[in-house]
N, C-alpha and C positions, 0 to 999 in steps of 0.2 A: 236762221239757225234751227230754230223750232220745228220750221216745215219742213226740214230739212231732213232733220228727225224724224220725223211723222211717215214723212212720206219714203224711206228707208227703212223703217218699221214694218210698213204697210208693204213691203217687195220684200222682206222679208218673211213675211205672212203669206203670202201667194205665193211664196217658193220660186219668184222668178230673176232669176241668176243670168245675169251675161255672158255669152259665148267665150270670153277669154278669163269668165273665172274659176274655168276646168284645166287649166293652162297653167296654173299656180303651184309654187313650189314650197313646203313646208317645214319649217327647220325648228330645232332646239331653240331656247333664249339660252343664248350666250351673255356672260356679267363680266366686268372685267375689275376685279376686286383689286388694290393701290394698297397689296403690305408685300414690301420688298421680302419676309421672314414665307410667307405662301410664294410667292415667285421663285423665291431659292429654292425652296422645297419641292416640288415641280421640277424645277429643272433640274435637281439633282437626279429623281424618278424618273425622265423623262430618258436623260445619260446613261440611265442605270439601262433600261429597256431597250437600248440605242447596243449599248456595249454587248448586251446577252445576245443579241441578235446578230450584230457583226461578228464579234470574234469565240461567241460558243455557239451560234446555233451553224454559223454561215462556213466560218476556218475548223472551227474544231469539230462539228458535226454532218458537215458536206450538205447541208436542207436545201440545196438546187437539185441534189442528183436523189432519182428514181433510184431505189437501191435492189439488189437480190441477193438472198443468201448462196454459197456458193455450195458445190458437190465435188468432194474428193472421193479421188478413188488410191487408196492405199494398198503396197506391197511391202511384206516384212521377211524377216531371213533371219536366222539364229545360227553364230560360229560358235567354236570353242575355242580356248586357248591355244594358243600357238605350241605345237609340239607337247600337246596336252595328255595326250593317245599314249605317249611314250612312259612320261612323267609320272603317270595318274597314280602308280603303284608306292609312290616314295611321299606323293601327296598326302595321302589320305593316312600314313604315318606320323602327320604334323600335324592334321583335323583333331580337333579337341570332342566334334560331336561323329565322330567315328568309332564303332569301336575297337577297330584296329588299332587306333591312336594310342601315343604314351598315357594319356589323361582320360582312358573313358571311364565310361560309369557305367552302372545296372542301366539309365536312361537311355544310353546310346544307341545307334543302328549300324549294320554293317554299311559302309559306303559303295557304292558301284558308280557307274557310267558306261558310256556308249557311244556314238555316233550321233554328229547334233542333229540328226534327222529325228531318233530314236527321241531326245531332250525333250523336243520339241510337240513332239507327237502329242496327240492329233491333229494339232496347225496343220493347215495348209497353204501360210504364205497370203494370207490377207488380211482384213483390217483385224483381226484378234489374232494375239501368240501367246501359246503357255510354255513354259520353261519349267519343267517337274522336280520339284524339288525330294517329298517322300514315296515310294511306290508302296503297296501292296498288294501281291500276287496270291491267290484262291486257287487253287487245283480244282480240277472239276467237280471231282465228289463233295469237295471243301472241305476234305481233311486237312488238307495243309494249306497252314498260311504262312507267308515271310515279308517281313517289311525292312525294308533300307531305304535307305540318304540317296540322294542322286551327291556327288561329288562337289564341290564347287559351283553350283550353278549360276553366283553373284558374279564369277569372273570370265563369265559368257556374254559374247557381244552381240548386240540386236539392231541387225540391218533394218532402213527406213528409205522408203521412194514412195512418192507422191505425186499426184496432178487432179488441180483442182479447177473449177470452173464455173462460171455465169451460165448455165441451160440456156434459159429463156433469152438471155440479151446475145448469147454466141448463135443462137441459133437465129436470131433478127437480123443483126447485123456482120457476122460471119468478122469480126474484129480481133484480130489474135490478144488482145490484150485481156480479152476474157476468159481466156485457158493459159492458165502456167502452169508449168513443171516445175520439179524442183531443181532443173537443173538454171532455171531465170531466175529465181530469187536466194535471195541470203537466210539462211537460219543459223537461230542460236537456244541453247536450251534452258531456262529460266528457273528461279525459285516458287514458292508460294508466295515471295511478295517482288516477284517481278524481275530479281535480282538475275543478271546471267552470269552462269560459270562462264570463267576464261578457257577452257579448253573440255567445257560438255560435248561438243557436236567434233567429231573427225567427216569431212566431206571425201569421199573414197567412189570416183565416177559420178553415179547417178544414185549413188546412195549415202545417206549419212547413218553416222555409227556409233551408237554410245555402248556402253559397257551397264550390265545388269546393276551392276551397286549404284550405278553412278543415278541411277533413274530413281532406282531406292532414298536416296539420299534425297533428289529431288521432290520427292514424295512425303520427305519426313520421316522416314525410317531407316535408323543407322545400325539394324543390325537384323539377317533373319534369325536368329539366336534368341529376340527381344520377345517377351511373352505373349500371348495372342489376347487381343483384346475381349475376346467371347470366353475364350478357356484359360488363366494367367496361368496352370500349370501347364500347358503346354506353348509351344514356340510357334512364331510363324513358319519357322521351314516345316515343322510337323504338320500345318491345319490348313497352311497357305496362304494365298491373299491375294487380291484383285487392283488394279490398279487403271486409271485413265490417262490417257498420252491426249492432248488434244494440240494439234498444228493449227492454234491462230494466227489468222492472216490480217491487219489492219490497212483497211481503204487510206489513201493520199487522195492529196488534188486533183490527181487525173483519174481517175473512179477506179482503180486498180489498186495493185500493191509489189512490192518491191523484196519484201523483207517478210517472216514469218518463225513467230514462237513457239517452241515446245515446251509445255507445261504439265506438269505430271501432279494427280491426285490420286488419291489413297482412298477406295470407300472402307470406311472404318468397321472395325469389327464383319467383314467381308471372311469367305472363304475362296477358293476353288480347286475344283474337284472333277476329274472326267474318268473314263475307265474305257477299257482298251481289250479287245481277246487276244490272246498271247497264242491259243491253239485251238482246236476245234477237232476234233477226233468223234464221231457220227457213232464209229462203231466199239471204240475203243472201252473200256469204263472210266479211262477219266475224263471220256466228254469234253466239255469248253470250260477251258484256265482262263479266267481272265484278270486282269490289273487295274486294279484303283488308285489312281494318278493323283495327287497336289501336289500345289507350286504357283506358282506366279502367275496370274491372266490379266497380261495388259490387253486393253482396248483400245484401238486409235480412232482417233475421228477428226474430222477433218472442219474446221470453222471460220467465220469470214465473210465482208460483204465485196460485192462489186457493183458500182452504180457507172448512172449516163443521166446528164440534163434532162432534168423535165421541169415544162414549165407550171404545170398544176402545182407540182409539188415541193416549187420555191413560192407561188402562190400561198399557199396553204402556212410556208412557216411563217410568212409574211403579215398574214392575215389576224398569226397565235398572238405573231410580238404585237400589235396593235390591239388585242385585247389585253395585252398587260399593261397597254400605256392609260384603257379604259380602267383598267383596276386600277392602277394609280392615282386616274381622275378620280374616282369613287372614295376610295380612302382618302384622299386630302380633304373633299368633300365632307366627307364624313367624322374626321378632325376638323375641323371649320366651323362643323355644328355643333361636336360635345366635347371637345377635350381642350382647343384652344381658349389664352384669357377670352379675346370676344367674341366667341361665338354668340353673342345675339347678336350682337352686330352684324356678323356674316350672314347666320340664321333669316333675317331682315333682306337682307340684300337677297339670297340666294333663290326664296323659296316668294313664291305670290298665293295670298288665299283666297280662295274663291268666296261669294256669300253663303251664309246659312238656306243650303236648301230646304233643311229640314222646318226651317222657322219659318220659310217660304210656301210649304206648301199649308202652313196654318196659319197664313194668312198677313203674315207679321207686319209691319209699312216698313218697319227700319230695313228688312229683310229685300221688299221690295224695292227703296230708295237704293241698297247696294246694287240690286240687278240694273237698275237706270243708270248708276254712275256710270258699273261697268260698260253697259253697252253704250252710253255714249264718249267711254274713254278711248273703246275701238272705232268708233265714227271719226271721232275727231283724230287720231293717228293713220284711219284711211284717209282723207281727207275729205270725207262727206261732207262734212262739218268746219263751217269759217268762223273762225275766234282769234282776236286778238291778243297778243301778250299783254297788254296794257292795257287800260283809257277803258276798263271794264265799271260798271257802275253796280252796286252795290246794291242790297233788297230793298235800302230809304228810298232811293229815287235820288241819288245826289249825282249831278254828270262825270260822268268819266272821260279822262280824254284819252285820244288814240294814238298812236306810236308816232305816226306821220306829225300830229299836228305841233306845232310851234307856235308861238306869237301869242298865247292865247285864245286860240281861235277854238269853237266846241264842234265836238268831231261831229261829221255827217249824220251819226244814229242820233244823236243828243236831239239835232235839227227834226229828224222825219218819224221823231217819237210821238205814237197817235196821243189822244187827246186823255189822261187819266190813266196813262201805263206808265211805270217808269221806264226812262229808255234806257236800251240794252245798245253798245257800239258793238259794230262789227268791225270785220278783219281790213284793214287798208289794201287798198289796190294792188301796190306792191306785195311779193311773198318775202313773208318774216321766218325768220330762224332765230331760235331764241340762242343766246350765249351759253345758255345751262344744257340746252339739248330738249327735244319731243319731249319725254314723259313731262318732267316741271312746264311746261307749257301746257299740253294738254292739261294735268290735273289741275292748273288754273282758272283754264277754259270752263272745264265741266264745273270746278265746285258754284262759282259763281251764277251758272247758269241756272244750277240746281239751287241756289241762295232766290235767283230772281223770280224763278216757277214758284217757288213755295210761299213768295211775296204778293205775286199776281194771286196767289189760290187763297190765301188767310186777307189780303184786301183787294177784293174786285174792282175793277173799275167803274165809275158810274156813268149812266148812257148819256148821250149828250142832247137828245130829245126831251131828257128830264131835267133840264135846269133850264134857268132865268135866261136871257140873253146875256146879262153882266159877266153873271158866272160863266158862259160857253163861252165867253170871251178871254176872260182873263185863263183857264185852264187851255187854252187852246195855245194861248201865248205865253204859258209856264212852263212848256219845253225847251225855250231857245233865250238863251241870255244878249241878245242884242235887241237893243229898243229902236227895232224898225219901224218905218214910216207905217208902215198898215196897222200895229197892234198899238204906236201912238192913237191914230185915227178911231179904231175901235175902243180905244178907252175914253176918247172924248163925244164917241157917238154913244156910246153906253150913259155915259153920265149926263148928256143932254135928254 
């Protein structure tokens, strides 16, 4: 075992490594700690990580499919009430913020209307519409000014058509599922918390149709009347206001979608404001009249993904949830060593320390005795190193017997122990596996061995060139406890 040592030491000193121990595969120490309370624990963590991955990353978040945001292209249209042109004169008799009306005030404005081209002006029918609720007209010179109401603007309906689309994935694969119109899918028009009115959207062809208030309402605000967030003496229909239409579209299982939301917000304390030339006269003196428009500027836009399998990028969610089952490891780990009752115990099990290098490099022997343990704890679990579990002999020199032997009989080392060494038994013929497992066998191995060195070194042997005949006699035959015929002979040849 010694030279064994030695000369493993000595190939480890010359650096010379055999061809297949480049070939070697490196791994973690794995422990397999026995409290059903950590087991449960783990596998609860383990479920957990299991579940977020199946049914929120894989169903509810589609993390197979390559995703792209989608590109709508929007057209808008503004009517007025039906037979509205006729009416408008008896209407604006019943307006409270008219001042024609029964109930006006010093605050009111005359009301007017027009033609819903006029309403709508400046729009031109794409993704932004205004809907004018106050004018105010400047003559050229800007002697005169006059401001009025636009009539009813809240009971003006605003047409909506849409097609939306995958650029990048329609143009790869030329897949119609990647372009929809609105004329393939369903909509419905929603609250701010997701709620849908029953009868927000009228489908009419290729367009759907909701009515101005009703968008308002959607938005949170139940009246253009209601005071304006920037100025509370004045009203929204006076200062105006801006609003967002967004058409979200939600991906399914098949990287598409079927169905699509209208959601409408409000940017708060907002205005809008455009202005328009009413005339232009070059030579005339009253030059260019022109009109300062508020009222209503919705914005539409179009939102949404559409995906296609990819497999990086089920890869990739794969890869995330497996680091959460590592953060799981970690934290348990890390309860084990400071929060549960035994944490030394685990702490013990978990972690291996290395010797004091520091006490090593000044010289220490305890410091040293640890570097020898270790390196022969690794000898003997490569198996460079032959030790038996048993029939080990102790630093007296008292014999040990070996695993194999029976009957009494003293194991082979007992017999071939030179003359003034206590003998050391080696491993039986047979390969031993201990019941406990490698490590308690190895750390057997070494301590004893390290007991026998430190016996050999504090009592030397003495030469056999230096004693009497008697004495090289009977030292010669204090190895072997059987009273063989030759060491009979030699004690009667001795004594004659």
């Amino acid at each position: 075992m010694i030279s064994a040592c030695i000369q493993s030491c000595r190939n480890a000193k010359r650096g010379a490594k055999p061809w297949h121990e480049l070939l070697t595969y490196e791994t973690s120490k794995r422990v397999k700690i026995k409290d059903p309370v950590i087991g449960v624990l783990r596998l609860v963590l383990i479920i957990a990580c299991f579940v977020y991955f199946c049914v929120f990353r894989i169903f509810g978040e589609y993390a197979f499919y390559k995703t792209e945001k989608v590109t709508g292209i929007i057209q808008t249209s503004l009517q007025g009430p039906p037979g509205f042109s006729d009416t408008w004169q008896d209407v604006r008799l019943k307006t409270d913020y008219c001042n024609e009306g029964y109930h006006s005030t010093k605050s009111n404005l005359p009301c007017v209307t027009g033609p819903d081209a006029w309403v709508m002006a400046p729009s031109e029918g794409g993704d932004e519409l205004f809907i004018a609720t106050r004018l105010k007209d400047t003559s050229g010179d800007g002697k005169q000014v006059t401001r009025s109401f636009v009539l009813n603007p809240e009971d003006y309906t605003v047409g909506v058509t849409f097609t939306v689309q995958a650029l990048q994935f329609w143009h790869d694969t030329r897949d119609a599922k990647f372009s929809k119109s609105i004329t393939e899918v369903t909509t419905r028009l929603v609250d701010k918390e997701s709620v849908p009115y029953t009868s927000g959207v009228t489908r009419l062809s290729r367009f759907d149709i909701f009515t101005v208030s009703t968008l308002l309402d959607a938005a949170g605000i139940k009246s253009l009347d209601d005071p304006h967030a920037l100025d509370p003496t004045k009203t929204n229909r006076y200062e105006g206001l801006t609003l967002l239409l967004n058409v979200g579209c939600s991906m399914e299982m098949d990287g598409t979608f079927a169905s699509c939301d209208y959601q409408v917000d409000h940017f708060y304390g907002s205005v809008a404001e455009t202005f328009i030339v009413k005339s232009y006269n070059s030579s005339g003196e009253s030059g260019i009249s022109t009109q300062e428009r508020r009222g209503i500027l919705i914005k539409f836009k179009a939102s949404g993904e559409m995906g296609r399998f990819d497999l990086s990028t089920f890869m990739l969610a794969w890869v995330s949830s497996l680091a959460l089952v590592e953060i799981c490891t970690m934290l348990i780990d890390w309860s084990m060593t400071y929060l549960l009752p035994y944490r030394g115990i685990y702490k013990m099990v978990l972690y291996d320390e290395s010797p004091n290098i520091h006490e090593l490099r000044q010289g220490d022997k305890k410091a040293g005795r640890a570097v020898k343990n270790l390196r022969l704890k690794k000898l003997a679990i490569s198996g460079e190193v032959n030790a038996a579990p048993s029939g080990l002999v102790s630093p007296t020199g008292s014999t040990a017997w070996s695993q194999g032997s029976s009957q009494g009989r003293p194991s082979p080392a007992s017999r071939a122990s030179p003359r003034g060494v206590a003998p050391v038994a080696v491993a039986p013929q047979q390969d031993y596996v201990s019941p406990r497992g490698l490590s308690d066998y190895s750390q057997q191995v070494l301590l004893l061995l390290l007991q026998h060195l430190d016996h050999l070194r504090q009592n030397p042997p003495t030469p056999l060139w230096g004693m009497t005949a008697r004495r090289r006699n009977t030292e010669m035959c204090k190895g072997s406890r059987r009273n063989t015929e030759m060491c009979k002979g030699s004690r009667r040849n001795t004594e004659m």
